[in-house]
C-alpha positions in Angstrom: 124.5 1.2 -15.7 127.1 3.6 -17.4 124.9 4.4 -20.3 122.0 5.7 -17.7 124.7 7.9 -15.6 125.5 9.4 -19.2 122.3 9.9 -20.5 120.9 11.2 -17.4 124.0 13.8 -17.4 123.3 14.7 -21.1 119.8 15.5 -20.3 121.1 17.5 -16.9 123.7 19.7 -19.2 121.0 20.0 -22.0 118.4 21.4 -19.5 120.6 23.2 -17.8 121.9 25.0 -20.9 118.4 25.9 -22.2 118.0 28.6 -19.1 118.4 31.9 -19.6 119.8 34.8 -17.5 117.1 36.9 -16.8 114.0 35.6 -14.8 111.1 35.8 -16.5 109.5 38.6 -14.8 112.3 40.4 -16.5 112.0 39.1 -19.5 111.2 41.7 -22.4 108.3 42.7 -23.7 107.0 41.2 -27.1 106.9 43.6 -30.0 103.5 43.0 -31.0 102.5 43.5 -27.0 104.0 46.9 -26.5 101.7 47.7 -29.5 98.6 46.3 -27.8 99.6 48.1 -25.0 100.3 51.3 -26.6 97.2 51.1 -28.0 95.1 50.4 -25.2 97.0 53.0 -22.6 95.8 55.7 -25.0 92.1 54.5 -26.1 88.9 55.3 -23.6 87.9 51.2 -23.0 84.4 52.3 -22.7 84.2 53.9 -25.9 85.6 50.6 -27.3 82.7 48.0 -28.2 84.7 45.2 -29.0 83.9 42.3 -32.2 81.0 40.5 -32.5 77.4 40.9 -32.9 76.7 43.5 -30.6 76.9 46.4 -31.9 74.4 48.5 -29.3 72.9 47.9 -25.9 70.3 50.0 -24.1 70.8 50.1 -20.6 68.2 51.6 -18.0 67.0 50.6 -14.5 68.1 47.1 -13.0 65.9 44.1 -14.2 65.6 42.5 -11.2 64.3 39.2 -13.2 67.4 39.3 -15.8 69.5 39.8 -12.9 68.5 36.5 -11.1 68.7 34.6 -14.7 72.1 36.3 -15.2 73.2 35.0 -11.7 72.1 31.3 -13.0 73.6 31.4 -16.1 77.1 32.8 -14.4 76.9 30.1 -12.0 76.5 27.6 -14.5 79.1 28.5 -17.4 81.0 31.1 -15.8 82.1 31.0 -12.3 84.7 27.8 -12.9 87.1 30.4 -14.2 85.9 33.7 -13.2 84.9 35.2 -9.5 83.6 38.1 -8.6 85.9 39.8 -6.2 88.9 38.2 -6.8 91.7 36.7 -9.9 90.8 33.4 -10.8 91.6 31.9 -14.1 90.0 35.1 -15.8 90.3 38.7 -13.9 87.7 39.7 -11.2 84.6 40.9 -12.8 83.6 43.2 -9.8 83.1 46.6 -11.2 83.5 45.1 -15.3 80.7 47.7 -16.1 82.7 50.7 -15.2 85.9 49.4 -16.5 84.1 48.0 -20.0 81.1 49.0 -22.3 78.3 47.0 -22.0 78.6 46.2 -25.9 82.4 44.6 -25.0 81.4 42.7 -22.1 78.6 40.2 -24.3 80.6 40.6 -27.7 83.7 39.0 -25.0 81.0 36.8 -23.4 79.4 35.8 -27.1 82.7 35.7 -29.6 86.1 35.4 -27.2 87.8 33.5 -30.1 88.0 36.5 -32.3 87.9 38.9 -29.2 91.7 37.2 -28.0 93.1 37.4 -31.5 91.7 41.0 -33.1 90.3 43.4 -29.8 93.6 45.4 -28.2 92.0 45.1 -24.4 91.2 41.3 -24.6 94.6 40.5 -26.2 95.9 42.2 -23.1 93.7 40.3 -20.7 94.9 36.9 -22.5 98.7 38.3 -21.8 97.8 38.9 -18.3 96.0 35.4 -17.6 99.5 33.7 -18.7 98.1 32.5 -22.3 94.3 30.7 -21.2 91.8 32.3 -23.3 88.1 32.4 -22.5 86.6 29.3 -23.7 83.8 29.7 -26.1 80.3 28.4 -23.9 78.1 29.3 -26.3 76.0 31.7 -24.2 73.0 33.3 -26.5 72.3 37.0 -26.9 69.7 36.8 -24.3 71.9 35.0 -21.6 75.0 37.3 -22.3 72.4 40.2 -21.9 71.6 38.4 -18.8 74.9 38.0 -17.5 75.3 41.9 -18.1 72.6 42.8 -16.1 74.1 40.6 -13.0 77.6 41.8 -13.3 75.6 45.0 -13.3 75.0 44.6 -9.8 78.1 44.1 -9.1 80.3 47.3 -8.7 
């Protein structure tokens, strides 16, 4: 009974030890953050097109059909971790087409594994969602193009 008063102590004082001073809202800054940051505060997001495959989109009028595809596709793959209109796991995605280029948004939907460790922006968002990355759902070209067009309608 002794032993289990000291070990439970021991564990207390070790615990207790490990806490810093600071909260961790005031905790500082990584070095290789402020760099992302840096970076992104001064770059024009939309000219930035991200890593992956997509290298060019053509946008005109509003596919009405793609739209509706987009919509199932979202449904389906996306919307467990991201909403429209408000922070979920991932950041709202009302008004993604002004804030990103439309070659970003499917090279993020198509290729987040090398978007979260190379692309200054996404390395941000990862920061911001507290370390969850976008899981890979192996969306094609055409669905990604799809989503685009919905989240197009969505400004």
């Amino acid at each position: 009974m002794k032993l289990n008063f000291i070990i439970v102590m021991a564990i207390a004082f070790f615990m207790a030890s490990c806490g810093g001073d600071k909260p961790k809202s005031e905790a500082p800054v990584s070095e290789p953050l402020k760099e992302v940051e840096a970076e992104t505060s001064s770059a024009d997001p939309m000219a930035n097109k991200g890593i992956g495959p997509i290298s060019t989109v053509s946008l005109g009028d509003i596919d009405q059909a793609m739209v509706t595809e987009g919509e199932t596709v979202f449904k389906a793959k996306c919307s467990a971790c991201h909403k429209i209109s408000k922070k979920f796991v991932g950041p709202a995605l009302k008004g993604v087409t002004g804030r990103r280029s439309p070659e970003w948004i499917m090279n993020m939907i198509m290729n987040p594994e090398e978007m979260i460790q190379k692309d200054p922006i996404a390395i941000r968002l990862l920061a911001e969602a507290n370390g969850a990355p976008m899981a890979n759902q192996n969306i094609t070209k055409d669905e990604a193009r799809a989503i685009l067009e919905y989240l197009r309608t969505k400004n």
